[in-house]
C-alpha positions as CSV (number, residue, x, y, z in Angstrom):
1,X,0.0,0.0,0.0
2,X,0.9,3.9,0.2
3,X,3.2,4.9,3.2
4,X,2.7,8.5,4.2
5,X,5.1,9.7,7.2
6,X,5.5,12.6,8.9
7,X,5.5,14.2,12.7
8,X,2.1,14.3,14.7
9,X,2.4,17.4,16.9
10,X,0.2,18.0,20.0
11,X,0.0,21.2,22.4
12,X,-1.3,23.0,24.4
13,X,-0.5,24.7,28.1
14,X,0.6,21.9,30.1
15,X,3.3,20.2,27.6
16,X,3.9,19.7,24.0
17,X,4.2,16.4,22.1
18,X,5.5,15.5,19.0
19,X,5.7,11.6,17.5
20,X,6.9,10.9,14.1
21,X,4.5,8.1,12.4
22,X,3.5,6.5,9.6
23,X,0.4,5.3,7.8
24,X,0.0,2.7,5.4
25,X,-3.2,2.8,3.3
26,X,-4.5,-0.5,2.0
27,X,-4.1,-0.5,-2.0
28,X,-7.6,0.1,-3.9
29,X,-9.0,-3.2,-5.2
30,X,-11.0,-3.8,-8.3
31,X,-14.2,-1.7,-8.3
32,X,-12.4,1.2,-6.0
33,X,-11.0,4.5,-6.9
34,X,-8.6,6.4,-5.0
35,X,-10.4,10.0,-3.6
36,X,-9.8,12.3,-1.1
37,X,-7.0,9.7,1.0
38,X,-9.1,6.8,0.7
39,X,-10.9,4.2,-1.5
40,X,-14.1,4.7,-2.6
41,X,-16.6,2.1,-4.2
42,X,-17.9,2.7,-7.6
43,X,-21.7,3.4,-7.4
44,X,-24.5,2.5,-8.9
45,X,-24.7,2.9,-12.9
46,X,-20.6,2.8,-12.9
47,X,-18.0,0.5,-12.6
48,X,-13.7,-0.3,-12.1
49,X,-11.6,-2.7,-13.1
50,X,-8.6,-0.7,-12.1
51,X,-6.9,-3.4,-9.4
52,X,-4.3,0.2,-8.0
53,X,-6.1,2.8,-8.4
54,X,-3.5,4.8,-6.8
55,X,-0.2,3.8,-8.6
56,X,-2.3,4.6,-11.9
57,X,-3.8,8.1,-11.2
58,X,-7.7,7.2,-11.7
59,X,-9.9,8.8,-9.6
60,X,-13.5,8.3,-11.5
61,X,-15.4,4.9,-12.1
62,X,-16.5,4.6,-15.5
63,X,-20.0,4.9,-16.8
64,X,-22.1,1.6,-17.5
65,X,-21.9,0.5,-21.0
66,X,-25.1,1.3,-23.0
67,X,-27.6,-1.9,-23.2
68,X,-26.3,-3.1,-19.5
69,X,-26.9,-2.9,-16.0
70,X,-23.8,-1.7,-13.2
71,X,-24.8,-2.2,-9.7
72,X,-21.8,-0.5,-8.4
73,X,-18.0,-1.8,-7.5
74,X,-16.6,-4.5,-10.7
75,X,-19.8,-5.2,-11.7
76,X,-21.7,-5.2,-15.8
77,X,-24.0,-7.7,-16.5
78,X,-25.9,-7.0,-20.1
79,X,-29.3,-6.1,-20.1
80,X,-31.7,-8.5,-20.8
81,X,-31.4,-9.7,-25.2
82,X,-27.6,-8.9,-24.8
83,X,-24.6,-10.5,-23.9
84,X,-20.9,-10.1,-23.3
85,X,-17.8,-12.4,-23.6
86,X,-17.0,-12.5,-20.1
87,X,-17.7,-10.4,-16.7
88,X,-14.9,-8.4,-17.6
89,X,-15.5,-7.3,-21.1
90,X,-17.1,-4.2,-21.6
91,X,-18.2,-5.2,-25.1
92,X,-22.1,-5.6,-24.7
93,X,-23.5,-7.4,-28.4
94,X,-26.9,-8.0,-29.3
95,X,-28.3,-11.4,-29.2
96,X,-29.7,-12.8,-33.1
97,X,-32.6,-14.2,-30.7
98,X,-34.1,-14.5,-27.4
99,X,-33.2,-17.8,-26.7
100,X,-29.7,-17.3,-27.9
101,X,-28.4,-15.9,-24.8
102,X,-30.5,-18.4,-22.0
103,X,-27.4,-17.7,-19.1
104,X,-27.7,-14.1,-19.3
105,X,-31.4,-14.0,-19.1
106,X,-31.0,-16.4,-15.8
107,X,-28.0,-14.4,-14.4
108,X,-29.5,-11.0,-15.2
109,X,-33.1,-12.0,-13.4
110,X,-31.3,-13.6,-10.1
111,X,-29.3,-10.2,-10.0
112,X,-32.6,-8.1,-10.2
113,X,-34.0,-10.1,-8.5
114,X,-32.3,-10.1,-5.4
């Protein structure tokens, strides 16, 4: 993770205090971004597949592709007569029929379903 040091300083009347210290931030995992000192989950209607957020500057999810549903964090699951290649491919193709993409149509209704 990120290491940030420095010296934590405390006074007031009685004494003063000073301790140097350091804090190590966990690193972003998929679905994160990296905002204001902290990881932040992507929300619904966007998504991440950025595993270090931090070490690659990103600090906005993307948007959900067109013709799919994002629940938030790593998530895209194609709407329902569309498919993709796997959970990680933002690529969302139309099926030729209905019963041409039966998974998705199960996966997509146990999602929305839940």
């Amino acid at each position: 993770g990120k290491i940030y040091s420095g010296i934590l300083y405390f006074r007031n009347i009685y004494f003063n205090f000073s301790q140097n210290i350091s804090i190590e931030f966990r690193k972003c995992v998929e679905g994160e971004i990296f905002l204001n000192l902290r990881c932040v989950p992507c929300s619904f209607g966007f998504f991440s597949f950025e595993r270090d957020p931090v070490l690659n500057i990103k600090n906005s999810c993307d948007i959900c592709p067109e013709n799919s549903f994002c629940p938030g964090n790593n998530i895209i699951i194609p709407s329902l007569g569309y498919w993709n290649l796997n959970n990680k491919s933002i690529l969302i193709i139309k099926c030729l029929s209905f019963n041409g993409c039966p998974d998705q149509y199960q996966s997509y209704l146990s999602f929305k379903n839940k």
